[in-house]
Each structure stands twice: as structure tokens, then as C-alpha cells.
N, CA, C and O of each residue as an XYZ file, in Angstrom:
772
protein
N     253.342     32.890    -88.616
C     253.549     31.559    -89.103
C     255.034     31.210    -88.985
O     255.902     32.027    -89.292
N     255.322     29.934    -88.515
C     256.826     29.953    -88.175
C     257.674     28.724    -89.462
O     257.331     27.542    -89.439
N     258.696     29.192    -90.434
C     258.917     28.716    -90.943
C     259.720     27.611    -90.774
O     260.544     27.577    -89.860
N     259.524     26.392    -91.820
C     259.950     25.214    -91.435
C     261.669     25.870    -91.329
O     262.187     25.656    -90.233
N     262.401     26.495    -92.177
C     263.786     26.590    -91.966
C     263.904     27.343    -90.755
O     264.889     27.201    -90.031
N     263.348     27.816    -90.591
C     263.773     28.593    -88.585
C     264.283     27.557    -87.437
O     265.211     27.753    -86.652
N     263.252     26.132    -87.553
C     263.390     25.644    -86.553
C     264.605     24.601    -86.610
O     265.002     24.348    -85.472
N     265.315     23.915    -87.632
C     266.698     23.177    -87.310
C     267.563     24.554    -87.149
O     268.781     24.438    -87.009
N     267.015     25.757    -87.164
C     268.477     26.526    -86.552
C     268.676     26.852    -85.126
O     269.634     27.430    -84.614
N     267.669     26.412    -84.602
C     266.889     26.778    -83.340
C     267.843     25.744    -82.664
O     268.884     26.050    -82.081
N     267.312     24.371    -82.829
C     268.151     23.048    -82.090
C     268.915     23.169    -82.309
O     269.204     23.119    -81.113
N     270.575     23.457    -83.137
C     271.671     23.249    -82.353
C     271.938     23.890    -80.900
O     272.282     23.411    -79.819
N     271.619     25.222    -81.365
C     271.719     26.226    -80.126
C     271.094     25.544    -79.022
O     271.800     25.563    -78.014
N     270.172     25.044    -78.915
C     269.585     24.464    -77.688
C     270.687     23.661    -77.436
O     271.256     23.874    -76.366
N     271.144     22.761    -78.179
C     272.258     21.178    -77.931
C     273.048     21.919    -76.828
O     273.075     21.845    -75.600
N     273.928     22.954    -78.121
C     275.189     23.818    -77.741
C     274.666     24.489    -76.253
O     275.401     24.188    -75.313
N     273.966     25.009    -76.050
C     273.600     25.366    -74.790
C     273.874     24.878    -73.376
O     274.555     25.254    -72.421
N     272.727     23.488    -73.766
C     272.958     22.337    -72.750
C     274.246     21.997    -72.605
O     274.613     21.970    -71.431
N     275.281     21.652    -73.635
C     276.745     21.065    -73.029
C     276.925     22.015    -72.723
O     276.982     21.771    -71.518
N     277.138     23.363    -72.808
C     277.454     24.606    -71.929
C     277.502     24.678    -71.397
O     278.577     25.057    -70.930
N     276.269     24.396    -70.497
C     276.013     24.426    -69.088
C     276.202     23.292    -68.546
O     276.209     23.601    -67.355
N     276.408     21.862    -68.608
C     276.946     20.832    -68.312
C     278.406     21.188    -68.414
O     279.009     20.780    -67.421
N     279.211     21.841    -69.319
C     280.372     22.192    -68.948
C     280.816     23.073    -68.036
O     281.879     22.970    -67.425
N     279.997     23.970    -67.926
C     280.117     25.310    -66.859
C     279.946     24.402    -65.361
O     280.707     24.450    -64.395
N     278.807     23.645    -65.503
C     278.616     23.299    -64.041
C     279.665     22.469    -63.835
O     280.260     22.952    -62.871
N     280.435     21.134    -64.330
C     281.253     20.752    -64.224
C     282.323     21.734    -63.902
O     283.005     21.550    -62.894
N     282.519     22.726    -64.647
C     283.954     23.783    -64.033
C     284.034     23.665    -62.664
O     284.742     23.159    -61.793
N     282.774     24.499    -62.846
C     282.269     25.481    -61.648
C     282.678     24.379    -60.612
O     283.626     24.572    -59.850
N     281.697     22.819    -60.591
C     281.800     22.371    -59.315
C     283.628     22.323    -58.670
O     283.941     22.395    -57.482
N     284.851     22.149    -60.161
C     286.343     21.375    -60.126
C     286.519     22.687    -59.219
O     287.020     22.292    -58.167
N     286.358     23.843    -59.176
C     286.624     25.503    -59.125
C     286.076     25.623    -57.492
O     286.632     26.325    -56.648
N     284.924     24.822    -57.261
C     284.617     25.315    -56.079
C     285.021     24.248    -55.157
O     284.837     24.437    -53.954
N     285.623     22.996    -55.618
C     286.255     22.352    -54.853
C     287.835     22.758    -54.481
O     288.480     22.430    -53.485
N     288.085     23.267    -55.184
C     289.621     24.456    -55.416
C     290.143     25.108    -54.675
O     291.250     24.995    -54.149
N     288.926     26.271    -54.526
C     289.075     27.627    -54.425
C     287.881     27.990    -53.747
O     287.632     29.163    -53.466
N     286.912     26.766    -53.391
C     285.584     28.038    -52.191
C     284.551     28.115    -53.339
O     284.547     28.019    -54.567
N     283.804     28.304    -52.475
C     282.381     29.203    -53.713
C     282.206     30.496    -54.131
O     281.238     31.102    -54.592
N     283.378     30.808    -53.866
C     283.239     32.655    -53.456
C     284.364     32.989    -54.291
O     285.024     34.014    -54.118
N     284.666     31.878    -55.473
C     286.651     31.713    -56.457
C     285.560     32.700    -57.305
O     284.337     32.754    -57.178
N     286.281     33.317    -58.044
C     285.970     34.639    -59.366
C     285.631     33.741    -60.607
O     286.151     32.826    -61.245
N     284.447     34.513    -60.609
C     283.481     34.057    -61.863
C     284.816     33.435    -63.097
O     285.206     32.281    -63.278
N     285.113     34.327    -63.563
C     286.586     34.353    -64.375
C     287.120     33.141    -64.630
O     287.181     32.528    -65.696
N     287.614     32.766    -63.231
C     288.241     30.931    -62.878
C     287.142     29.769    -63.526
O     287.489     28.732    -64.092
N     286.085     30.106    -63.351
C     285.462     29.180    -63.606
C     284.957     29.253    -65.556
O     284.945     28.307    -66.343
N     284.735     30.166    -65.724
C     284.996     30.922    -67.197
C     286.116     29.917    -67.990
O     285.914     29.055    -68.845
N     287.333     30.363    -67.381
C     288.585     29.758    -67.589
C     288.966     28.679    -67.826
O     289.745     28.368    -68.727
N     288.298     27.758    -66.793
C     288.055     26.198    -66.334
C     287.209     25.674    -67.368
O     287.660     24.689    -67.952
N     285.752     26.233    -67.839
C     285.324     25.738    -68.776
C     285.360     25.989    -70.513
O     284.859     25.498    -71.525
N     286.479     27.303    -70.046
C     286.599     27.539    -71.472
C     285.801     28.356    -72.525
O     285.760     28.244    -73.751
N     285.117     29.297    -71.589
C     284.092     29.952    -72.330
C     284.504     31.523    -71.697
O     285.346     31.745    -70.827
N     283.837     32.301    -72.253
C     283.419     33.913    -71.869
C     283.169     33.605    -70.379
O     283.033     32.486    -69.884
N     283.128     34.934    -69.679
C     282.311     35.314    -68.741
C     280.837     35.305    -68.730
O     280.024     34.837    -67.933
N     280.713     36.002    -69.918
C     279.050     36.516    -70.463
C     278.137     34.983    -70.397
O     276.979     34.873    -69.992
N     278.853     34.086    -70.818
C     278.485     32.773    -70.743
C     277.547     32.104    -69.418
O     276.461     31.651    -69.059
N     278.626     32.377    -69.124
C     278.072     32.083    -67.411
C     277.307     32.645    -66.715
O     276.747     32.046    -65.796
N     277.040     34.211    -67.028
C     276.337     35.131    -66.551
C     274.717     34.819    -67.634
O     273.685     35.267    -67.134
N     274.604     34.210    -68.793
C     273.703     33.848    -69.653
C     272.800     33.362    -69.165
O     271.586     33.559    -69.099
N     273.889     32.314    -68.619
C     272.944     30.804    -67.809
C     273.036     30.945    -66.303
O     272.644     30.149    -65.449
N     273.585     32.025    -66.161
C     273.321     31.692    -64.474
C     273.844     33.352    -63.926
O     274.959     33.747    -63.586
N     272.251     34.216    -64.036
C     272.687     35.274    -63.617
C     273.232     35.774    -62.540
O     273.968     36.751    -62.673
N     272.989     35.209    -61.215
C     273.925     35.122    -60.349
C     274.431     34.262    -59.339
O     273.738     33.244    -59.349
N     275.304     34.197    -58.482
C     276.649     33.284    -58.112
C     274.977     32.356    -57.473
O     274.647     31.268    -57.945
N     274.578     32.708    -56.941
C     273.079     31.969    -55.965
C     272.650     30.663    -56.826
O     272.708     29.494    -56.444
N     272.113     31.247    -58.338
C     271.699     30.172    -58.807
C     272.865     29.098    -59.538
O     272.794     27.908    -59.846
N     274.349     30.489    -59.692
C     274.768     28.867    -59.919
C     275.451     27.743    -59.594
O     275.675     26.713    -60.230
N     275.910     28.297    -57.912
C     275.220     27.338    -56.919
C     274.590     26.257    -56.599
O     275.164     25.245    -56.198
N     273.359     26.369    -56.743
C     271.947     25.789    -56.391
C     272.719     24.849    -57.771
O     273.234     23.759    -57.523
N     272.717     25.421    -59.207
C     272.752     24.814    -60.417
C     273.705     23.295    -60.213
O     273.399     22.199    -60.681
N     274.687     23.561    -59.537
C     276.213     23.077    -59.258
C     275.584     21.881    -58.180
O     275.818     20.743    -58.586
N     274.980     21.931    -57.139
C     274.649     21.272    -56.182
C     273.774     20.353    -56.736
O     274.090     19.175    -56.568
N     272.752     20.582    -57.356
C     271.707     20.033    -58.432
C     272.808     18.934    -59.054
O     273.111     17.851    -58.553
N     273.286     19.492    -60.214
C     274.060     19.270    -60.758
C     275.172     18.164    -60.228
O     275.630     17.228    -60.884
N     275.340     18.363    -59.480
C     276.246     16.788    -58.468
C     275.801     15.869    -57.693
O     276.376     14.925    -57.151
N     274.418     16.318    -57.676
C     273.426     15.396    -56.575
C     272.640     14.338    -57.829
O     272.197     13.207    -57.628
N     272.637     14.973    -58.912
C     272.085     14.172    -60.327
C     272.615     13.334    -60.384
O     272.047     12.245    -60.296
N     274.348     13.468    -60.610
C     275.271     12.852    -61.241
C     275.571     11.680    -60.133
O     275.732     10.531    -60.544
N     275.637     11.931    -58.900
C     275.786     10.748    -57.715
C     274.804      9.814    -57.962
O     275.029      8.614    -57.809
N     273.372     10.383    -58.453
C     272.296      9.277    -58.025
C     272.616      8.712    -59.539
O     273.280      7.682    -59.422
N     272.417      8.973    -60.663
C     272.737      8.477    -61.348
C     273.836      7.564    -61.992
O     273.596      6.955    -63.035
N     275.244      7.463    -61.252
C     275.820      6.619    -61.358
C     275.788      5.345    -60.595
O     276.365      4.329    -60.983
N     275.114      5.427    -59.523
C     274.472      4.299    -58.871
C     274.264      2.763    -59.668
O     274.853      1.719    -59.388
N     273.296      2.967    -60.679
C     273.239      1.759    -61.498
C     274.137      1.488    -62.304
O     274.280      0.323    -62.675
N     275.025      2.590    -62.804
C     275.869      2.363    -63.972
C     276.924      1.259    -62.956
O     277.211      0.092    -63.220
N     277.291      1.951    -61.933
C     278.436      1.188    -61.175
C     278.151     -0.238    -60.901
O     279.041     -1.049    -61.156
N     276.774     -0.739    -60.307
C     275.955     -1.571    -59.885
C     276.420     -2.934    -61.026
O     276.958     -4.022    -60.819
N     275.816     -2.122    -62.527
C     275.935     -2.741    -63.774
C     277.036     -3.187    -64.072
O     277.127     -4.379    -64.365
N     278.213     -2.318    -64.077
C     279.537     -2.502    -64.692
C     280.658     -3.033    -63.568
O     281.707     -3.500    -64.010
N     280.474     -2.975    -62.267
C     281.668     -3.690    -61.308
C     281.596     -5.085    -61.086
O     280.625     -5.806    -61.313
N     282.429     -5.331    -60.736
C     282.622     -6.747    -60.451
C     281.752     -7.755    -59.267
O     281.579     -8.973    -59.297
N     281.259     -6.664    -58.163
C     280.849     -6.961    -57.293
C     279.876     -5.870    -56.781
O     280.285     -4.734    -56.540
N     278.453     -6.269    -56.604
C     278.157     -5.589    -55.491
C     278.587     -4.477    -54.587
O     278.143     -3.368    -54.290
N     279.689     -5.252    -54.243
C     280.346     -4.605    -53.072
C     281.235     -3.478    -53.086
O     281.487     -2.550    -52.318
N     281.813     -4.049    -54.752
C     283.212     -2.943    -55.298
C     281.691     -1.879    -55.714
O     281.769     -0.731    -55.278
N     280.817     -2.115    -56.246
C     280.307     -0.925    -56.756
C     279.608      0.343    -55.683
O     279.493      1.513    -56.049
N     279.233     -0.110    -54.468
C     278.867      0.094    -53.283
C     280.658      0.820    -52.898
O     280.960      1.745    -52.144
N     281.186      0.292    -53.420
C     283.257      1.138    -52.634
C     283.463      2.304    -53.632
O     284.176      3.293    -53.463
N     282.791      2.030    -54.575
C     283.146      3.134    -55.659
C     282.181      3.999    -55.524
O     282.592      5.147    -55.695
N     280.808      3.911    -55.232
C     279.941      4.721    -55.591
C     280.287      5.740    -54.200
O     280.196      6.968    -54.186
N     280.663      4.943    -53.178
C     281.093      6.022    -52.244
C     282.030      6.773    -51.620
O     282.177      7.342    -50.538
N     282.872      6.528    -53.068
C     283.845      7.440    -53.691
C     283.411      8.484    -54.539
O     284.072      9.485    -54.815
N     282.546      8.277    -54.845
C     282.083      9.017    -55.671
C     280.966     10.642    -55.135
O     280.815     11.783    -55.571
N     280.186      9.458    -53.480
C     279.888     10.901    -52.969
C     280.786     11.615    -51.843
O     280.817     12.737    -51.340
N     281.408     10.568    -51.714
C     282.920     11.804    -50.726
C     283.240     12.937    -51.333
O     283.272     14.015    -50.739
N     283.589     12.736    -52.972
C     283.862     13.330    -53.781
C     282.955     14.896    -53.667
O     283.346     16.061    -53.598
N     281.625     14.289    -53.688
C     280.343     15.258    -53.876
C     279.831     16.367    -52.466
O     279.314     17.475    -52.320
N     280.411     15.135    -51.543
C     280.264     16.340    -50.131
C     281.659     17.259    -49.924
O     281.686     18.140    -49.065
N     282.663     17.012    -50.673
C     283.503     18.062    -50.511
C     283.323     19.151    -51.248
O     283.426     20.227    -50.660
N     283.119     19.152    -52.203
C     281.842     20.244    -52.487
C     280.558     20.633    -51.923
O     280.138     21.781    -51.771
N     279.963     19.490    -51.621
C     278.724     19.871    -51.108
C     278.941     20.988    -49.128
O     278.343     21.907    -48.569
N     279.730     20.399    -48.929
C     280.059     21.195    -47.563
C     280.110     23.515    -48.194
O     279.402     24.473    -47.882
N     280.890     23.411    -48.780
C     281.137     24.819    -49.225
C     280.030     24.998    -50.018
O     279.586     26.115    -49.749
N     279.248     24.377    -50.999
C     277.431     24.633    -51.374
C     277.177     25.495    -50.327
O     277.312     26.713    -50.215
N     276.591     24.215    -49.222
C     275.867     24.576    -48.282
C     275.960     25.412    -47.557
O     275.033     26.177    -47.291
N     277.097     25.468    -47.065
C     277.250     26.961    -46.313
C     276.775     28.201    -46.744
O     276.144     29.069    -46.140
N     277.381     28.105    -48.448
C     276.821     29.155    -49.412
C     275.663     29.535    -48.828
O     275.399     30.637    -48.348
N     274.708     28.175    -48.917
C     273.151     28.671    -49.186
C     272.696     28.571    -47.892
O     271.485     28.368    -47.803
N     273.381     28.664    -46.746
C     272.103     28.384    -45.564
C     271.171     29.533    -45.288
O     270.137     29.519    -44.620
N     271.972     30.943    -46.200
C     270.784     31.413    -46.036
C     269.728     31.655    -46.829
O     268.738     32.342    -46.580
N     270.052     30.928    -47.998
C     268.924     30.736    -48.876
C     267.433     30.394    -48.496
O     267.154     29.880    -47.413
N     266.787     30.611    -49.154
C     265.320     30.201    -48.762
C     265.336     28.220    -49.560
O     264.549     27.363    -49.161
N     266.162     28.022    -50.411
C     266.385     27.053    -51.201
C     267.097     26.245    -50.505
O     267.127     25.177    -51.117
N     267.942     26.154    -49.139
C     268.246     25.602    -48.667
C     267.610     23.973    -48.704
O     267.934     22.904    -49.219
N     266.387     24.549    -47.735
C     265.409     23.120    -47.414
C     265.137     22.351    -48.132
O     265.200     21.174    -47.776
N     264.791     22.634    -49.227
C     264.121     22.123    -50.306
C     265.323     21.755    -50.982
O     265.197     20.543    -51.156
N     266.577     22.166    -51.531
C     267.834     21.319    -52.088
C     268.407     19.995    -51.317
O     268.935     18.981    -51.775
N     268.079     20.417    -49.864
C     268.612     18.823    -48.775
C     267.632     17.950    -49.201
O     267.977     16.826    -49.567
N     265.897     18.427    -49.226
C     265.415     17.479    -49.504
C     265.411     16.451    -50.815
O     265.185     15.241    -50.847
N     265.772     17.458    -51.975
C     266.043     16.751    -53.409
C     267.152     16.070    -53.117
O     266.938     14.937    -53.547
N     268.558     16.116    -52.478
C     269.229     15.698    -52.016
C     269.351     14.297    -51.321
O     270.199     13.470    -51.658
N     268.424     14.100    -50.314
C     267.714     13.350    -49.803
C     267.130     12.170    -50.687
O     267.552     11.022    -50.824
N     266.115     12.754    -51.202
C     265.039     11.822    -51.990
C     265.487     11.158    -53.348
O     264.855     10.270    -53.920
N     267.016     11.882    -53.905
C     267.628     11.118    -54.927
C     268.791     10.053    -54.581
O     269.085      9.060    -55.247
N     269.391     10.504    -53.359
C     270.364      9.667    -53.065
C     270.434      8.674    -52.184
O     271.302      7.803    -52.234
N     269.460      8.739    -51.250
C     269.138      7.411    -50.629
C     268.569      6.517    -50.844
O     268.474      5.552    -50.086
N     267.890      6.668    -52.279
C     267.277      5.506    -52.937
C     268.423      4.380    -53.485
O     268.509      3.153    -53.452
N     269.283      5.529    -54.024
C     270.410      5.124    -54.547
C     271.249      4.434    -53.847
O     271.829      3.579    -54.516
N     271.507      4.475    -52.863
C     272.420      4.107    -51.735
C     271.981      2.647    -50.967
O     272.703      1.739    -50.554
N     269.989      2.849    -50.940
C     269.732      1.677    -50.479
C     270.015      0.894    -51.835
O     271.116      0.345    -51.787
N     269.494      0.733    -52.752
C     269.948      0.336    -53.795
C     271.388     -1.081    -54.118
O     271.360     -2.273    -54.424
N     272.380     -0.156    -53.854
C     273.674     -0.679    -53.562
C     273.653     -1.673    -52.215
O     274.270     -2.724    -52.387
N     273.210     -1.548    -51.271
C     273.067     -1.917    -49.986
C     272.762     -2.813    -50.114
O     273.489     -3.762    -49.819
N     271.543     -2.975    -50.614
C     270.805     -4.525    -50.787
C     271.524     -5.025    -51.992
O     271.770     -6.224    -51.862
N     271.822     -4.676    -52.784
C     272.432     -5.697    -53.821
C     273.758     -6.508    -53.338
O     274.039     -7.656    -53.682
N     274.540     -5.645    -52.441
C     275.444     -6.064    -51.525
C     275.254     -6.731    -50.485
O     276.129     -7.300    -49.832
N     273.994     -6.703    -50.243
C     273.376     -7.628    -48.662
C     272.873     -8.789    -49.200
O     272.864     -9.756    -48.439
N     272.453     -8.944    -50.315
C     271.436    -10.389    -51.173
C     272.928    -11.049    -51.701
O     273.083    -12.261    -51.845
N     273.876    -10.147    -51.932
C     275.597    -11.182    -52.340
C     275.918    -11.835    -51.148
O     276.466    -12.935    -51.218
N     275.680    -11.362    -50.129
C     276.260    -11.798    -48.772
C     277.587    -11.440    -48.558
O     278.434    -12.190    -48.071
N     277.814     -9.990    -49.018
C     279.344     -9.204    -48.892
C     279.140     -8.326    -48.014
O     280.182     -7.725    -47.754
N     278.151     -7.934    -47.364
C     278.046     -7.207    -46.485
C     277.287     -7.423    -45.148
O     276.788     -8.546    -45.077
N     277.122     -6.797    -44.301
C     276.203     -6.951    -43.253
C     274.825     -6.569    -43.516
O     274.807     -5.536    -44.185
N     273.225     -7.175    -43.140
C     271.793     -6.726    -44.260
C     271.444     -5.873    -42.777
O     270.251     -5.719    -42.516
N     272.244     -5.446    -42.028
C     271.128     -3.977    -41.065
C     271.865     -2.854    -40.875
O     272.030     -2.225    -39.830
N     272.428     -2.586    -42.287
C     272.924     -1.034    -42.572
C     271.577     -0.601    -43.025
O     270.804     -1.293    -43.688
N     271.324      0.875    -42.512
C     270.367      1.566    -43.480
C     271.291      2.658    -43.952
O     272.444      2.966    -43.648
N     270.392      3.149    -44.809
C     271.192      3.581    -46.248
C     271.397      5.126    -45.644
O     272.519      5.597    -45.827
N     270.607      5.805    -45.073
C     270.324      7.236    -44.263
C     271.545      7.287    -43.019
O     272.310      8.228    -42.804
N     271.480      6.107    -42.353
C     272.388      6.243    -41.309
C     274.525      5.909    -42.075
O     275.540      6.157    -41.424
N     274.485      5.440    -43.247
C     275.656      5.021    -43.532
C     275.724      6.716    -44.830
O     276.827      7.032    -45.276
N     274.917      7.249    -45.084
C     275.325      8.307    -45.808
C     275.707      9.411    -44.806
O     276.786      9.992    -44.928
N     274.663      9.775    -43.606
C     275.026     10.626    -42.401
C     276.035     10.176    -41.965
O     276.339     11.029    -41.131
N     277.313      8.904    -41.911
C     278.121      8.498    -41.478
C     279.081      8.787    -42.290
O     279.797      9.533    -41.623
N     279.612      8.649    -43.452
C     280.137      9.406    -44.273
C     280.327     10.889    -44.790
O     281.248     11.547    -45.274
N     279.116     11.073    -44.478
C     278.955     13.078    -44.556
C     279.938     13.463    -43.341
O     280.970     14.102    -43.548
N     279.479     12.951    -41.821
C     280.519     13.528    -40.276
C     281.470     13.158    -40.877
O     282.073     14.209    -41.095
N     282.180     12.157    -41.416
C     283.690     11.668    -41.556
C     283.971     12.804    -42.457
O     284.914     13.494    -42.072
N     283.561     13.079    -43.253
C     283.904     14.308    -44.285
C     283.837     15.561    -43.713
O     284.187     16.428    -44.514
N     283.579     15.907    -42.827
C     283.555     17.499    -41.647
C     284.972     17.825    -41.698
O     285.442     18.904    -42.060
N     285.524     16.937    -41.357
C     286.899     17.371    -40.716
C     288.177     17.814    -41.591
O     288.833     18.803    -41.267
N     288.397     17.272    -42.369
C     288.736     17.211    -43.928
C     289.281     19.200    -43.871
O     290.374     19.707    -43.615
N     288.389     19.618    -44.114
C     288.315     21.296    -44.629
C     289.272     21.915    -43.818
O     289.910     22.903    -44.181
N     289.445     21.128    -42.251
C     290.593     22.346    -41.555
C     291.686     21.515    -40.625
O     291.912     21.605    -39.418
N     292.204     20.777    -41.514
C     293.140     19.870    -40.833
C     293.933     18.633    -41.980
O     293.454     17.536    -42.263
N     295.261     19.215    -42.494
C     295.780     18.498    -43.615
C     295.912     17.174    -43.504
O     295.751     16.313    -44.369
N     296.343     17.023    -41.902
C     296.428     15.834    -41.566
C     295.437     14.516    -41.676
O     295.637     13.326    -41.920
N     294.094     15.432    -41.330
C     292.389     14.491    -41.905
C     292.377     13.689    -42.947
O     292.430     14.136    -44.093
N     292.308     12.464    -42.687
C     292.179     11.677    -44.394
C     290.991     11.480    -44.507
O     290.910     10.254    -44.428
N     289.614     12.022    -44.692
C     289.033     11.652    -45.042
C     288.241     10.336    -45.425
O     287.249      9.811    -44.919
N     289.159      9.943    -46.663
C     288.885      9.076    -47.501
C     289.331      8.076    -46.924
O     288.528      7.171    -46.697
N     290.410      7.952    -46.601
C     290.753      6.673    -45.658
C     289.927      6.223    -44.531
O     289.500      5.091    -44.299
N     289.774      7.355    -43.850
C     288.333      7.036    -42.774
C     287.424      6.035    -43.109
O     287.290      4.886    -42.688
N     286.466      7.075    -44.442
C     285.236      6.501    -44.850
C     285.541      4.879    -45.954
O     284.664      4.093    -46.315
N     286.710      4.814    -46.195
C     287.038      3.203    -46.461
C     287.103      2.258    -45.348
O     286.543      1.167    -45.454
N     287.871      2.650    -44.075
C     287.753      2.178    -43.185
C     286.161      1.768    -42.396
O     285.902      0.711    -41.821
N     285.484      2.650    -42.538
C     283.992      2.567    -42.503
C     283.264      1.804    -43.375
O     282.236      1.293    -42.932
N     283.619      1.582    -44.704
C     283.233      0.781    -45.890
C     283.577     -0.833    -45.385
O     282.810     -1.795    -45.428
N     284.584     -0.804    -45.036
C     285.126     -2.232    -44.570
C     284.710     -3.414    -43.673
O     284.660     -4.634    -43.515
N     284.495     -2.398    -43.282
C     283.880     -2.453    -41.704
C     282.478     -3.037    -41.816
O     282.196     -3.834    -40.922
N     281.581     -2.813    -42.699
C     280.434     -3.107    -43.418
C     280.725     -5.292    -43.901
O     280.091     -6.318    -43.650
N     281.556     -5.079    -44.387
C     282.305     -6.481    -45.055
C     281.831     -7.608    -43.553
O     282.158     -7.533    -42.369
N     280.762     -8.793    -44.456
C     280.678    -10.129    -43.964
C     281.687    -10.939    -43.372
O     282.315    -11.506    -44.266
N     282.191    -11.289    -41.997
C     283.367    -12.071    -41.631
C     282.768    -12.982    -42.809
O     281.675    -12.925    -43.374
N     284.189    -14.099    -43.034
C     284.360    -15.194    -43.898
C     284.406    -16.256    -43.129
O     284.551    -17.373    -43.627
């Protein structure tokens, strides 16, 4: 029989848990944008401010927390989608920000992936990948194409694969701006007046 006082001691720990691991994965992702996927458990420990044991709790090894981290940033992209949508000024600025936001996510996501190509989890993470963020992306697109701030025969698959190549180069060449590129590409999108 499980007593009523057992179980409010139960839920904090669950709470405390969850930001745990929302904090860990947050480290983890600042750590592997840093330092590689392959930076010492420790750093990322460090970064979030907890034990080792911590990390090893929730994520017995570097594989899943990984996968956890990739998850974990592919959530957070699709999900700011509407917030940006909601809160910018424009369409268009939220569509400039949000894809700031996954430049952000494939510079991590490049060192993920490598991680895992030989995962069996590979396939199946591109596809969650896939199926959360191009909704998102068309999303922005059309809200930006019905303003008349943009051009309406972008698809959302071909302007994220266009941003991912611009982000290749980045990793072995200081000179690579990236980000400037894929603004330049953003722009470029923009309705003559």
C-alpha cells in the first residue's frame, strides 16, 4: 500500500531531475560546440554545475547523451518557431531570427552527426529532425509569403538544405563566415519594392 506522504516526496525529485537534465543537455550542447563531442565528461559536469555521477545518472553513456543533446536542440529549434512568429515585428524578422537560431543548431549538429553515423540511431534522429523542423520552417515561410516580404516559391526543405551546405565550411576555415553567408541567403529571399 503506498502511503499518501511518500508521494509529494517523490515529485520534487522528478522536477529536480528534469531541470537537470535540461541543464546538463544545455551544457553539454555550449561544450560540444566548444570543444567536439569527444570534450571530457568533467567539462560538461563543470558547465552545468553538477557532479560527474550526475551525468552518468541520466546518461550512461557519451552515445545517449548525444542522441539526448541532438533531441534536445532539434526540440528547442522547432519550438521557438511560433514563439518568434508571435513576438517579432515581422514575419520576416522572425523567419531572420529563427534562422539564427538553427545555424546556431547545425554547428552543433555537424559534430552530433558525425558522432553518430555509426549509430544505428542515426536514421531515425535525421528523420525526427526532419519531421519537426520543416514544419516549422514552412511555417515561417508562408507567414512571410502571405506579408508579401518574401518570395511564395521557397520550399522550406530546399532553404534548410541551403543553410545546412553554407554551414559545412565554417569547421575548417577561420576565414568562413558562415553566418554572413546564410544572411546573405536570407536576403536574397526579400520581395523587390
Amino acid at each position: 500500500m503506498v502511503n499518501d506522504s511518500d508521494e509529494p516526496a517523490t515529485r520534487p525529485k522528478r522536477a529536480d531531475a528534469r531541470r537537470n537534465q535540461q541543464t546538463l543537455l544545455d551544457a553539454a550542447a555550449e561544450v560540444f560546440v566548444a570543444s567536439g563531442v569527444e570534450a571530457p565528461v568533467r567539462d560538461i559536469a563543470a558547465k552545468a554545475g553538477v557532479g560527474v555521477g550526475t551525468i552518468y545518472r541520466h546518461f550512461p553513456t557519451r552515445a545517449e547523451l548525444v542522441i539526448a543533446v541532438y533531441r534536445h536542440q532539434v526540440d528547442a529549434c522547432a519550438e521557438a518557431g511560433p514563439s518568434l512568429l508571435a513576438s517579432s515585428a515581422t514575419p520576416y524578422a522572425a523567419l531572420g531570427q529563427w534562422i539564427d537560431l538553427f545555424v546556431d543548431f547545425l554547428a552543433t549538429k555537424h559534430g552530433l552527426a558525425a558522432a553518430l553515423r555509426s549509430d544505428a540511431q542515426f536514421e531515425t534522429l535525421h528523420s525526427y529532425f526532419i519531421d519537426r523542423l520543416v514544419p516549422v520552417c514552412t511555417q515561417l515561410l508562408d507567414a512571410a509569403s502571405q506579408a508579401g516580404q518574401i518570395r511564395s516559391d521557397v520550399e522550406a526543405y530546399e532553404l534548410m538544405r541551403g543553410v545546412g551546405n553554407l554551414c559545412i565550411g565554417a569547421d575548417n576555415d577561420r576565414r568562413y563566415d558562415a553566418r554572413r553567408l546564410v544572411g546573405l541567403l536570407i536576403a536574397g529571399l526579400r520581395r523587390p519594392d
